[in-house]
N, C-alpha and C positions, 0 to 999 in steps of 0.2 A: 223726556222724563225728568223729573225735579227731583231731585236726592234729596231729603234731611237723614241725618244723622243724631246720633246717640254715642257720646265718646265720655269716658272715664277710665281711672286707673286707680292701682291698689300698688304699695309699697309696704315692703315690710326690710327694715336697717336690720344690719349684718350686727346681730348679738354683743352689746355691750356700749353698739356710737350710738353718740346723737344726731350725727346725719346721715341722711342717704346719699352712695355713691351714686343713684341711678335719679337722673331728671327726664320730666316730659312734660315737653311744654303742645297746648292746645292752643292754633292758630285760625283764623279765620280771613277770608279775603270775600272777596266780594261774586265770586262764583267757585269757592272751594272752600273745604274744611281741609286744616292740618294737621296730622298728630307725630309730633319728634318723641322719639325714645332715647338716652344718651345715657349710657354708663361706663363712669369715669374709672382708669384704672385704679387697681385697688382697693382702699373704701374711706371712711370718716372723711375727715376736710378736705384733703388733698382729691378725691375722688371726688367729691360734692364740687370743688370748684372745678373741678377738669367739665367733668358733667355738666356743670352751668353756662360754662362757658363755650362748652360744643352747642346745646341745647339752644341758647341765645343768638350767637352766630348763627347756628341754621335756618333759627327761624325769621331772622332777620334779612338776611340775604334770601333764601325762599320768596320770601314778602316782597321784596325787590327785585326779583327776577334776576334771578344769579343763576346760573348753571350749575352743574354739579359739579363740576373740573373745578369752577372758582368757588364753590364750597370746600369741599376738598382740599384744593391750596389753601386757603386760608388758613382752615383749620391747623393742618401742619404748620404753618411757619405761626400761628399766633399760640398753641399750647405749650407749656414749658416742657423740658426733657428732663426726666428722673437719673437721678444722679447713678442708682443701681444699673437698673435695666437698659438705660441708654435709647429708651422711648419712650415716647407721652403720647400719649392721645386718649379719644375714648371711641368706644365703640358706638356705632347707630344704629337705629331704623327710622326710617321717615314715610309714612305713608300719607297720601294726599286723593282726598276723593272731591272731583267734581258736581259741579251740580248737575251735570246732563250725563253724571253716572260714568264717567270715566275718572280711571284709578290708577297714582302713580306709586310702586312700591322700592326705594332705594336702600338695601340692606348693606352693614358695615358688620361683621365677624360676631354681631350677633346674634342666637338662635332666631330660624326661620320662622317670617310669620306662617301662623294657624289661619285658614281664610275655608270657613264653612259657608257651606250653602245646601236648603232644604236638610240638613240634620248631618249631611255628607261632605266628607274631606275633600276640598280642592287643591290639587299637587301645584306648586310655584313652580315652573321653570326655571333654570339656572342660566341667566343671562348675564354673565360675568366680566365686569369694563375693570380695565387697570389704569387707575386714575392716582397719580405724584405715589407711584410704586405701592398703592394698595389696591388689592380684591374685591371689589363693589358688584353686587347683583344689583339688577334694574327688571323691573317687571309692570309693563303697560299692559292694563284688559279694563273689561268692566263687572259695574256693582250691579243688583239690584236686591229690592227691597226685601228684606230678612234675612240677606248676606249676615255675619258677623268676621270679622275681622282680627287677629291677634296678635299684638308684639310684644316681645320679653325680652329682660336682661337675661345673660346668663345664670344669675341666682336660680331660677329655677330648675334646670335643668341639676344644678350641683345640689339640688335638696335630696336631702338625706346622703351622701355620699362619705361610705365607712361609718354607719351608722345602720340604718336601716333597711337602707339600698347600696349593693357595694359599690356602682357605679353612676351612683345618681337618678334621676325621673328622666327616663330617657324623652326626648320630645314626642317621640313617637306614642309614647305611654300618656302626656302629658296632653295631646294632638285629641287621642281615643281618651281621655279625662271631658276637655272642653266641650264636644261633640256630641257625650254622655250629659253634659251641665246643658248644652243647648236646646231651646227651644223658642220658638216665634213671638215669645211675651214677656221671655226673661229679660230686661234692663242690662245695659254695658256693664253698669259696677256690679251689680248682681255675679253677674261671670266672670268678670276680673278680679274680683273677693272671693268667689269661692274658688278658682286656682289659688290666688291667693295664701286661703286659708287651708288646702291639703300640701302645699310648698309648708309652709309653719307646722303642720305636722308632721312632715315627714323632717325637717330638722329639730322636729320633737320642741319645737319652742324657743330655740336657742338659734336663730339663724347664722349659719356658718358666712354669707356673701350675703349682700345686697340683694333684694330681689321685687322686681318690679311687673308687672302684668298692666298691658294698657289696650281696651278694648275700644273697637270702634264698630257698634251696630247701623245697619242702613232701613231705615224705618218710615214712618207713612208720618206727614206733618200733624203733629199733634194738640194742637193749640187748648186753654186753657182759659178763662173766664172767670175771675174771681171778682165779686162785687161785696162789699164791706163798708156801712154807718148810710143813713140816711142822708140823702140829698140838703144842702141847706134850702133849697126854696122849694116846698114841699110839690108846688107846679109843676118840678122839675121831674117829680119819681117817675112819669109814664115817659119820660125819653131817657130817661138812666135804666128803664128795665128794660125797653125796646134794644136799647145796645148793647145790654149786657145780653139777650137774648139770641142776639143776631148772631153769623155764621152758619155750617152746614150740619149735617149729620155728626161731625168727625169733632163735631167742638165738644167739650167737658165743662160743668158750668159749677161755679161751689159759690154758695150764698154763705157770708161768714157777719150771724149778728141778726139776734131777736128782730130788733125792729128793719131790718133789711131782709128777714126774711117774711114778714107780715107785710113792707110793702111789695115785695112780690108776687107773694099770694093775692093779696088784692088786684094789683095791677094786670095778673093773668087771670085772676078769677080761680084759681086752684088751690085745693085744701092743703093745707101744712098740719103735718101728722106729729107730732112732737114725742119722742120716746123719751120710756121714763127706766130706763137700762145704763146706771149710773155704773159702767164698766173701769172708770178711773176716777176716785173720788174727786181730784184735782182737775177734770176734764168735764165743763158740762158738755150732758148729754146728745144726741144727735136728732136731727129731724127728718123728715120724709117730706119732697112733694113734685109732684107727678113732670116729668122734662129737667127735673135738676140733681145732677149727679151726687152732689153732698149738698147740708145745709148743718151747720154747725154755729154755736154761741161766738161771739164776735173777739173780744180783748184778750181774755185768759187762752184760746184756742189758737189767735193769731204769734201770741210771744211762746207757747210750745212748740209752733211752726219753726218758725226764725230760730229757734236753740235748737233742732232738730236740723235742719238744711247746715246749719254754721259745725254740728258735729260732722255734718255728713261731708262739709268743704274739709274736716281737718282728717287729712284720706286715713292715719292712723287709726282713728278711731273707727272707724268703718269694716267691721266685722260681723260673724252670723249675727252675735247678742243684737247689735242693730239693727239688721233688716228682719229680727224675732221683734225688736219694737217698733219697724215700722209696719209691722203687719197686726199690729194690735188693733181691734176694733173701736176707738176712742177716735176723736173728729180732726185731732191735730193729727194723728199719726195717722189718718186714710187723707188727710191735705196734704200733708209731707210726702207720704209714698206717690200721692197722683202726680204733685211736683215733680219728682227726680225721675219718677219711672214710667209718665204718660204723659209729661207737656214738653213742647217742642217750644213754643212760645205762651207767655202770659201775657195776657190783657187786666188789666187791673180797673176796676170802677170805681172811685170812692166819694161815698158823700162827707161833707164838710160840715153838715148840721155838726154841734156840740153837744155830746152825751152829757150833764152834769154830775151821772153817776160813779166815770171815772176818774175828772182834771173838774180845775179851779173853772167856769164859765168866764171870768175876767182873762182868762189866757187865751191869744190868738190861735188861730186851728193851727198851723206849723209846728207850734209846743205841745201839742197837746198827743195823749199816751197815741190814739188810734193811727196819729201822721206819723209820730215817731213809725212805729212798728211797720206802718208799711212803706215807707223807706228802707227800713233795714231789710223790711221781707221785698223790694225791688233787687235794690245792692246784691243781697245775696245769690239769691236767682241767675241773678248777670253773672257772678262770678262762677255758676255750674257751667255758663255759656248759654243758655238761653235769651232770647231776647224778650224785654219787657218793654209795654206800652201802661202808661199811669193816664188816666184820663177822672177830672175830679167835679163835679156837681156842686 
């Protein structure tokens, strides 16, 4: 069985810093996905660098097949020691899913992951190694597809605490919260922003600690097909539709641009129904035609895309108000949500003819607005952790 995954996280800084105590970095190797969680004692800088620097190491050594004993050591002898408390470190989790669906879960003192399956709670065993005189659970099983997966910083747990809640969101409460959010279609960040966003209110807005939620869903390959501007050698349209066409049931295909979706229609022989349902004045309108999931105007649609994906990389921003605009019926904002919350991979087609409508015709195709934009709308994609294929006509 072939694993892909769906991984993101939500941070929310402890009221008043500018950094977060808590890091998570997302790794990849070449038959596993990795997701570290690291939360540095205390919080502001001094936590952000403890955090970065557990985070890094781990996943550096991970990457190179380190053990966990020389994770471990390391970590101790390279973090510095707080002059108060007389120890340094950060706390972890690190969970690692295979491609053939096996899953490695190593917990360091902070709360237990959450690991749902079909709607229901699956209990971790407590496998407990004392590794350079610390506590570490270790927990080997397997995934499969509609698993969901949970790791947190402490911050969550201490929300609301002498406030709202006298003893904080207990996990347990926190466990039966997730479980209530889950469902077989919800997106990672989806459910890591909405714990997220009930942790912020139960510290009513003012977050007392760091607090971090990082989800990792196990989901069905999802590939995606975006084809944008006409071919330069017009010969060329009926093997740029043929590709852009190609794949199985399971592929998503979005035509982005008048005349890319006119040579479409031709090239399949199917009618393009153009709606005149001008839902955001700044957004032309969307299209219809029969085997293509969206069909949307090309240039204006493409740079609402790319500002939408780059709020959604800056994870602060990343609250309900946004996933209320990505669920807006406008052509950038159903591109943007199939992006983050239905493609696993993008294939990108793009023709090279020159619009004169947009740029100077004397400017070579690499300057020109439509190449810009899809670079940046590559770039960004890769940096959600998708992989991108550019292929150009």
């Amino acid at each position: 069985m072939a694993i892909t995954v769906d991984v993101a996280y939500k941070s929310l800084n402890k009221f008043t810093e500018v950094l977060c105590g808590d890091k998570v970095e997302l790794l990849k190797t070449e038959d596993s996905n990795i997701m570290i969680l690291a939360d540095g004692m205390g919080s502001g800088v001094k936590a952000n660098i403890l955090a970065t620097l557990t985070s890094k190491i781990l996943g550096t050594m991970f990457l190179n097949g380190a053990t966990l004993e020389e994770c471990v050591e390391t970590i101790v002898e390279t973090l510095p020691i707080c002059k108060v408390r007389q120890v340094a470190y950060s706390t972890f989790s690190i969970l690692q899913v295979f491609h053939s669906g096996d899953a490695y879960l190593v917990e360091f003192d902070n709360p237990s992951c959450i690991f749902i399956r079909n709607g229901q709670l699956v209990p971790i065993p407590q496998n407990i190694r004392e590794v350079q005189g610390k506590k570490i659970n270790e927990y080997r099983f397997k995934v499969q597809r509609g698993d969901a997966l949970i790791l947190m910083s402490d911050g969550t747990v201490h929300a609301g605490v002498g406030q709202l809640l006298n003893f904080g969101w207990l996990w347990e409460d926190i466990a039966k919260y997730a479980v209530k959010q889950y469902a077989l279609t919800i997106s990672a960040m989806r459910l890591a922003a909405s714990i997220c966003q009930a942790c912020d209110e139960l510290y009513q807005y003012r977050p007392g600690d760091d607090t971090t939620v990082a989800c990792m869903r196990i989901i069905n390959a999802k590939p995606v097909h975006l084809m944008t501007g006409p071919a330069q050698d017009p010969s060329m349209d009926e093997e740029m539709v043929r590709s852009f066409m190609s794949g199985d049931d399971s592929t998503k295909r979005i035509v982005c641009g008048g005349t890319s979706a006119t040579i479409v229609s031709r090239v399949l022989k199917k009618k393009l129904d153009v709606s005149m349902n001008y839902v955001d004045p700044d957004i032309p309108p969307i299209a219809y035609m029969d085997g293509i999931e969206l069909v949307t105007e090309g240039v204006l649609t493409l740079n609402r895309v790319v500002q939408l994906l780059r709020r959604y990389m800056k994870n602060e921003t990343v609250s309900e108000n946004f996933f209320l605009e990505l669920d807006k019926p406008n052509g950038a904002s159903m591109v943007a949500k199939m992006l983050i919350e239905d493609c696993t991979e993008l294939h990108l087609y793009v023709g090279k003819a020159i619009n004169s409508a947009y740029q100077n015709p004397g400017l070579p195709f690499d300057l020109g607005i439509r190449q810009n934009l899809v670079e940046q709308l590559k770039t960004v994609v890769e940096e959600m952790g998708k992989q991108v294929t550019v292929t150009y006509y």
